[in-house]
C-alpha positions as CSV (number, residue, x, y, z in Angstrom):
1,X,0.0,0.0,0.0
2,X,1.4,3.7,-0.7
3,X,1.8,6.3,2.1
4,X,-1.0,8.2,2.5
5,X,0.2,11.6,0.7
6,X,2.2,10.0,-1.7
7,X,2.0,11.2,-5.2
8,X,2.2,8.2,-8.2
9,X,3.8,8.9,-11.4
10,X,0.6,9.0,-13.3
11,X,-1.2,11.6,-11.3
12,X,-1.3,14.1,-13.3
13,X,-2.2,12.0,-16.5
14,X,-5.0,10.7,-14.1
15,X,-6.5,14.1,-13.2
16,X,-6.3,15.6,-16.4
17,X,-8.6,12.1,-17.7
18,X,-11.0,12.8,-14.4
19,X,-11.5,16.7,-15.7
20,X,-12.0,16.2,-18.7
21,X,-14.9,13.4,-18.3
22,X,-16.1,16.0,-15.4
23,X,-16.0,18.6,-18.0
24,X,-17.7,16.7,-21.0
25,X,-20.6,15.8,-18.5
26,X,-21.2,18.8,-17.1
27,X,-21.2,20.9,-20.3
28,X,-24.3,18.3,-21.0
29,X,-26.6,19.0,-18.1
30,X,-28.5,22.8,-17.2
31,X,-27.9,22.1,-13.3
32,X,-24.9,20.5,-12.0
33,X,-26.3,17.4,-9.0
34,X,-22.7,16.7,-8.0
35,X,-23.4,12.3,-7.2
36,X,-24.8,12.4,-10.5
37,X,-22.7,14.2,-12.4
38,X,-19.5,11.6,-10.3
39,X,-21.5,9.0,-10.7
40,X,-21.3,9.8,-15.1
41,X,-17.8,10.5,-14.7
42,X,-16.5,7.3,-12.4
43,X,-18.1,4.8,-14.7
44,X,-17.2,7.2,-18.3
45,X,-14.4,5.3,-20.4
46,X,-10.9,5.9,-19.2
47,X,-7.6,5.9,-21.5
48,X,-5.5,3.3,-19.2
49,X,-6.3,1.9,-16.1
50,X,-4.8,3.8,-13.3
51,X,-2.5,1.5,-11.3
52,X,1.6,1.0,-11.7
53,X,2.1,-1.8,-13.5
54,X,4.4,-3.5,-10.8
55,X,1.7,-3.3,-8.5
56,X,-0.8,-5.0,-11.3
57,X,2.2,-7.3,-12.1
58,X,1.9,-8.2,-8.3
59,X,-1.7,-8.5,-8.1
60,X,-2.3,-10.7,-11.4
61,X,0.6,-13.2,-10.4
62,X,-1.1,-13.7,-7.3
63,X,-4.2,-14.6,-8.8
64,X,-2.6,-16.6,-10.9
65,X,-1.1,-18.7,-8.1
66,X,-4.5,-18.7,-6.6
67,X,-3.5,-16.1,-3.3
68,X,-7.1,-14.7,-2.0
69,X,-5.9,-11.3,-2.7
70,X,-8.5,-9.4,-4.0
71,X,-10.8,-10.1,-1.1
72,X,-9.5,-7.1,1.5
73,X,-10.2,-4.7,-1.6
74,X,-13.0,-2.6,-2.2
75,X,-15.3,-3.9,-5.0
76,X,-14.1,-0.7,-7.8
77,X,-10.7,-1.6,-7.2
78,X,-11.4,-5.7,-7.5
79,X,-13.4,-5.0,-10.5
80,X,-10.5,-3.4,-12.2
81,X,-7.8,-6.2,-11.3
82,X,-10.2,-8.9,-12.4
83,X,-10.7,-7.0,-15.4
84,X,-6.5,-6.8,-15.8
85,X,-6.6,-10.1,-15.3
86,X,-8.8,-11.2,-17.5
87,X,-7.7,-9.3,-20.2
88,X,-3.4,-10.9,-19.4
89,X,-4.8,-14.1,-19.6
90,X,-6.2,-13.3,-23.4
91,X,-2.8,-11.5,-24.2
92,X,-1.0,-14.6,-22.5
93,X,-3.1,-17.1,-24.4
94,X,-2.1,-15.5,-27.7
95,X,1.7,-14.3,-26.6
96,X,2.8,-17.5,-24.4
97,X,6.6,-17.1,-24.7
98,X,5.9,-12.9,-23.3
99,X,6.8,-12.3,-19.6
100,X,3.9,-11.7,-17.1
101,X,5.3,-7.9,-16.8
102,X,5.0,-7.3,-20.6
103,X,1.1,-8.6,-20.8
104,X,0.1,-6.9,-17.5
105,X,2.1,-3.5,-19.1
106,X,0.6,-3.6,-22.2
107,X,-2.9,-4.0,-20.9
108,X,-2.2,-1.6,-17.6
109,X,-1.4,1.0,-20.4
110,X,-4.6,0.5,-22.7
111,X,-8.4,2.0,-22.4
112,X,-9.9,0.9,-19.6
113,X,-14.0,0.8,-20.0
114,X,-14.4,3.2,-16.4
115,X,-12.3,4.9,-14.1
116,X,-12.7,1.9,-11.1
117,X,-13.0,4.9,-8.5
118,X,-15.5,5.2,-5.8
119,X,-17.4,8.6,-6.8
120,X,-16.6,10.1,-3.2
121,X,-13.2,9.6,-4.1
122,X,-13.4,11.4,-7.9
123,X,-15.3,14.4,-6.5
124,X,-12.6,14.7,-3.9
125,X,-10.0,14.3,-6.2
126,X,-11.7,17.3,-8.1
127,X,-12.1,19.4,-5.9
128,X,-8.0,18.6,-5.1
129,X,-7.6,19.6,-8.4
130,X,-9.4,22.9,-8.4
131,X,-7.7,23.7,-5.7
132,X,-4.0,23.0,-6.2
133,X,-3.6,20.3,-4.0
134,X,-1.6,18.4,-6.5
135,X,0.7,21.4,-8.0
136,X,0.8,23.7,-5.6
137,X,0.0,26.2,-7.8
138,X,2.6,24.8,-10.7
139,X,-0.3,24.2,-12.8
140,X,-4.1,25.3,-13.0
141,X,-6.4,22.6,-13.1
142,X,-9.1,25.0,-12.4
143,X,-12.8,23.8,-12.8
């Protein structure tokens, strides 16, 4: 697990997918109902999935070996790994002599069909944004 405050390598990749799906459905709707308008973004396609591919690497093998280790996660984030999963064993089934690392890489990196975030966690991650939480006033995000 990452230390709480810790900022990954994809973060600003992430947020600047999470605004612009914010954007997109809000310029759709005359009056802004913030759990809807989450709800739209959290489950709107997403151009990778947003997890390191070491950890995915990690988690994937373990399933693999049969390790219980999606059952301490919350349902978004066990939905995304069975769905990383899923699509490495298609990749693996095609590309058997590829290591584990280059499926899971390869798939970590392509669309991913939602953003497998709780919509608390988007809208807090917005408002984060608007606020420079992330940059510290380095660059606007503003909403």
């Amino acid at each position: 697990m990452k230390p709480l405050g810790s900022i990954l390598s994809f973060t600003r990749e992430r947020n600047a997918a999470l605004l612009k799906a914010y954007r997109m459905h809000v310029s759709k709707v005359d009056f802004v109902r913030l759990n809807e308008i989450g709800e739209k973004v959290v489950n709107s396609p997403s151009p990778r999935f947003w997890v390191s591919v070491e950890r995915a690497t990690i988690i994937v093998s373990a399933i693999m070996r049969g390790k219980p280790v999606l059952e301490t996660m919350r349902p978004t984030k066990q939905e995304m790994f069975k769905e990383i999963y899923r699509r490495v064993m298609i990749l693996k089934k095609q590309y058997p002599e590829r290591h584990l690392y280059e499926l899971v890489n390869e798939v970590v990196h392509s669309p991913a069909p939602k953003f497998y975030m709780e919509v608390s966690s988007a809208i807090e991650r917005l408002f984060k944004i608007r606020n420079g939480w992330y940059d510290k006033g380095k660059r606007n995000y503003s909403i």
